[in-house]
C-alpha positions as CSV (number, residue, x, y, z in Angstrom):
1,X,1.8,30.5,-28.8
2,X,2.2,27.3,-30.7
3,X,4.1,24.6,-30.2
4,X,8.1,25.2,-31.3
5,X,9.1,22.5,-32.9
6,X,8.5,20.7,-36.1
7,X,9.6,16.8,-36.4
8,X,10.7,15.6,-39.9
9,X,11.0,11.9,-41.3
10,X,11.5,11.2,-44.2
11,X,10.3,7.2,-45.1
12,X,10.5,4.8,-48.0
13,X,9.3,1.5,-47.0
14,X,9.5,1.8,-43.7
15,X,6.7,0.1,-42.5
16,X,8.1,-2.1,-40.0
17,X,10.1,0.7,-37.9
18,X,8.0,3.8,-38.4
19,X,5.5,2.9,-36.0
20,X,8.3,2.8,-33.1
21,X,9.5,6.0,-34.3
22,X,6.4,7.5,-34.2
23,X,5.7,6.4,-31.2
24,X,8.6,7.6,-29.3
25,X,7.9,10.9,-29.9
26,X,4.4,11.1,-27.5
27,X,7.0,12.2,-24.6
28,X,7.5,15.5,-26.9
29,X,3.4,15.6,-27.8
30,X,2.8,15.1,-23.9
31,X,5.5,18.3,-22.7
32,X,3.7,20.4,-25.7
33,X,7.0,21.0,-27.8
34,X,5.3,19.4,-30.9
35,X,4.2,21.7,-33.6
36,X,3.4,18.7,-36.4
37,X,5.2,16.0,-37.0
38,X,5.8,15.5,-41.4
39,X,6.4,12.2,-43.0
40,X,8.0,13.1,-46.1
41,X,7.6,9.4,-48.6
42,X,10.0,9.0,-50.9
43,X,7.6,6.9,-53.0
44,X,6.5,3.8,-50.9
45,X,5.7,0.5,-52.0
46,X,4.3,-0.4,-48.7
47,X,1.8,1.0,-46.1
48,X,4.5,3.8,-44.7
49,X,1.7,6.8,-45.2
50,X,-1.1,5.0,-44.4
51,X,0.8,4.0,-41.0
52,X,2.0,8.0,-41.2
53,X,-1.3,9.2,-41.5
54,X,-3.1,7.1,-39.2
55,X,-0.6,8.4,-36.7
56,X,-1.5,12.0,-37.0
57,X,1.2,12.9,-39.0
58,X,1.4,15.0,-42.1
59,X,2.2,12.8,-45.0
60,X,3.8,15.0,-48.1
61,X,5.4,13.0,-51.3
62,X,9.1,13.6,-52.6
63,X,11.6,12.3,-55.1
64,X,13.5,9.9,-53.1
65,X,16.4,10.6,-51.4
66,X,17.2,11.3,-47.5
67,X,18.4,14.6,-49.0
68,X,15.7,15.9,-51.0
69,X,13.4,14.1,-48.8
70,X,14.5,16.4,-45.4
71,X,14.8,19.5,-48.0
72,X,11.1,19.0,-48.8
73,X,10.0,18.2,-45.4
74,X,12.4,21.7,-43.9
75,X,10.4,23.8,-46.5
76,X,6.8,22.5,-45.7
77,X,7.3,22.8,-41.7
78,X,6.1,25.5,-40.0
79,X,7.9,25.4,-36.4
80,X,10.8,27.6,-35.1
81,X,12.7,24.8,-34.3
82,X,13.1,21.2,-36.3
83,X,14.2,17.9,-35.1
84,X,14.9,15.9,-38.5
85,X,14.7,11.8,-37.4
86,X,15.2,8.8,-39.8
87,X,12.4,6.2,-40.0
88,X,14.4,3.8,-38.1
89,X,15.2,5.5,-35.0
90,X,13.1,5.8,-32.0
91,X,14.1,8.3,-28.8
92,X,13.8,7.4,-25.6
93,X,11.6,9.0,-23.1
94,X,13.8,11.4,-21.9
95,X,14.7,13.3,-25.0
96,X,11.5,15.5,-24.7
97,X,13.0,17.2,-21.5
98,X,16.5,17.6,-23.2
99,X,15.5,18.9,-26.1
100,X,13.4,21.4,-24.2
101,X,16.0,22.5,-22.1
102,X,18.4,22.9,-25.7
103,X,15.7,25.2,-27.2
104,X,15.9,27.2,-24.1
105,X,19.1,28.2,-23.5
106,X,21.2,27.5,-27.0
107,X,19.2,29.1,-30.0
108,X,22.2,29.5,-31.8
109,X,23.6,25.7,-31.4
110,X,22.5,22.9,-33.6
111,X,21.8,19.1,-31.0
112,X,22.1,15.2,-31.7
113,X,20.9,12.7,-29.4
114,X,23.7,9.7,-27.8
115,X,23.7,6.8,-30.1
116,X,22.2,3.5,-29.2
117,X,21.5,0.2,-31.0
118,X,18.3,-1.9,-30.6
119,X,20.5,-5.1,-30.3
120,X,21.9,-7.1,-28.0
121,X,25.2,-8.1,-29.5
122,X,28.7,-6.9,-28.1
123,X,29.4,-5.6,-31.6
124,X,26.6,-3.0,-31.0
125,X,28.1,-1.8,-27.9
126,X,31.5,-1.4,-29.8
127,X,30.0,0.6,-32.3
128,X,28.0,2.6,-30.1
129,X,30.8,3.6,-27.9
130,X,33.0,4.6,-31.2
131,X,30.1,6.8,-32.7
132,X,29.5,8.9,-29.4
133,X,33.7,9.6,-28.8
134,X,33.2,10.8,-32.9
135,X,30.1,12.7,-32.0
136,X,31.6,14.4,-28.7
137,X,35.3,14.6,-30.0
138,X,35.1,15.9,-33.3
139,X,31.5,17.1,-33.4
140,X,30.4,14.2,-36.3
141,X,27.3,12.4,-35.1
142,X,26.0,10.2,-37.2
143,X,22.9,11.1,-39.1
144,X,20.6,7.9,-37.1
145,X,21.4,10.7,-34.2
146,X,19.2,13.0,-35.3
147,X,19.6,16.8,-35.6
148,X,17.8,19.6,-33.5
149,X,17.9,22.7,-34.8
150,X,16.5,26.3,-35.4
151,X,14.9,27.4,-38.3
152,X,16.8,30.5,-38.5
153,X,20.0,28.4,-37.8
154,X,18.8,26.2,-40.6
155,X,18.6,28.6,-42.9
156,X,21.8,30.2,-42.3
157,X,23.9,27.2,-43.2
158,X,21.9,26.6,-46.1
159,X,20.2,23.4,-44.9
160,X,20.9,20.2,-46.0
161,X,22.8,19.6,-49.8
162,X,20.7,17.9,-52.2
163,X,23.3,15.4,-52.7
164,X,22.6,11.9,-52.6
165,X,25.0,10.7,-49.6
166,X,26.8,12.0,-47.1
167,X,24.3,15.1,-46.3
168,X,24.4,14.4,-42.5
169,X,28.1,14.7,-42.5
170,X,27.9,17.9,-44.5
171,X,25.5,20.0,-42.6
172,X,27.8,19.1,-38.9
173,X,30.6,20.1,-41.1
174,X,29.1,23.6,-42.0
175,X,27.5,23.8,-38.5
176,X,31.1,23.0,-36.5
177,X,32.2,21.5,-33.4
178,X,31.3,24.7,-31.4
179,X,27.9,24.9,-32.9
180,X,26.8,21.3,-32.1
181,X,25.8,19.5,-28.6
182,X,25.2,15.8,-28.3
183,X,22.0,15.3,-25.7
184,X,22.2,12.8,-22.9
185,X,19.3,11.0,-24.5
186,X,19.1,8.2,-26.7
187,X,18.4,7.9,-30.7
188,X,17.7,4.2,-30.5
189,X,18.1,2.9,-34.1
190,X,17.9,-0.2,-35.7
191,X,21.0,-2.1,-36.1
192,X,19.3,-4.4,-39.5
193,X,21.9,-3.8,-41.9
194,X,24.9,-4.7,-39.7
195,X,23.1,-7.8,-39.1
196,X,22.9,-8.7,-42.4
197,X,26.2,-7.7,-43.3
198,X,28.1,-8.0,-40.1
199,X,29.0,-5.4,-37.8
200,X,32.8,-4.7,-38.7
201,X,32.1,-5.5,-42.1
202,X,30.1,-2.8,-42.3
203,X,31.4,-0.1,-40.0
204,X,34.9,-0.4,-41.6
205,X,33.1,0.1,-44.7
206,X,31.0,3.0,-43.7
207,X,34.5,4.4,-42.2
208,X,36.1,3.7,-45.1
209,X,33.2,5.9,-47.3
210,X,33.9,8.7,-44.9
211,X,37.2,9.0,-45.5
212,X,37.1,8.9,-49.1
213,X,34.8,11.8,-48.8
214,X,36.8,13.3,-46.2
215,X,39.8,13.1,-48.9
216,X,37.2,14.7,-51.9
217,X,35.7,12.2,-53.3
218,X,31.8,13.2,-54.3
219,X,28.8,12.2,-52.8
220,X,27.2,10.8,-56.2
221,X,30.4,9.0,-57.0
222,X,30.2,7.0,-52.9
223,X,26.7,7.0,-53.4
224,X,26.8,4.0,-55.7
225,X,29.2,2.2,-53.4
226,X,27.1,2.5,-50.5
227,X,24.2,0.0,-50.7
């Protein structure tokens, strides 16, 4: 029988983090849950599919946009089961076993991994801590999470919304609370842009994005306040 699970990134530029992403997910290769793992480029400028492809991975192009990017990458992959990771984040060794155990027992329940920040600064463990009470209160990871998740269940919501922002918070939202489990292990993502811009700067800003949508305001309209 082959290997369950498909694992889908989709890239642009991402040179510097992909190769941590990529690999993180050897645990997964090593416990045989790992079907094929798709790059989905967005139209790099850099090396991101010759790193991709030197990995083993399958390298397909897209218009750009996370969106349209995890779309592309859904409809090429062949698994039962996929685990849609950005570029930046890398899982810790232990998610293989979880993730295992979730496509076991809850076919019919969507997964995110616990959030974790490679920094150092106390403003990382501040943030980290407010994102998992979010994740495990309200069932509204963030998208750096990840999402694990069944083809069939996929398909039932309707997959992700070609919209240009705000598609991880739409597909929770049509999965719900009761559909959704946050894993023990860690999505360990790269905390760059709150560097740059400052940690509460840019989570009250993020949080403030949110809530606009929250309140109806559409994705392409946020989308051009974002970055």
């Amino acid at each position: 029988m082959p290997a369950p699970l498909s694992i889908i990134i989709p890239a642009l530029n991402a040179a510097g983090d992909l190769p941590l992403a990529l690999e993180s997910l050897l645990a997964g290769l090593e416990a045989g849950l790992i079907r094929e793992v798709i790059v989905v480029d967005g139209g790099s400028a850099d090396t991101t599919r010759a790193i991709a492809g030197s990995a083993g991975a399958t390298v397909i192009g897209s218009e750009p946009g996370r969106a349209k990017q995890m779309r592309a990458g859904a409809a090429a992959a062949r698994g039962e089961w996929f685990l849609f990771l950005h570029s930046d984040t890398a899982l810790s060794r232990d998610w293989a076993e979880r993730a295992a155990a979730h496509m076991g027992t809850r076919s019919g329940m969507a997964a995110a991994f616990s959030l974790k920040y490679r920094s150092d600064a106390r403003e990382a463990r501040w943030l980290e801590r407010r994102a998992n009470r979010r994740a495990r209160w309200i069932g509204l990871p963030y998208g750096d999470q990840g999402l694990l998740i069944s083809r069939a269940l996929y398909n039932e919501i309707g997959g992700y919304p070609d919209v240009p922002l705000m598609e991880d918070v739409m597909i929770v939202r049509m999965l719900g609370k009761r559909r959704l489990v946050i894993l023990d292990a860690e999505a360990r993502t790269s905390a760059a842009k709150y560097e740059r811009d400052g940690w509460r700067r840019r989570a009250w800003r993020n949080a403030w994005l949110l809530t606009r949508f929250l309140m109806g305001a559409s994705p392409e309209k946020l989308a051009k306040a974002y970055n």
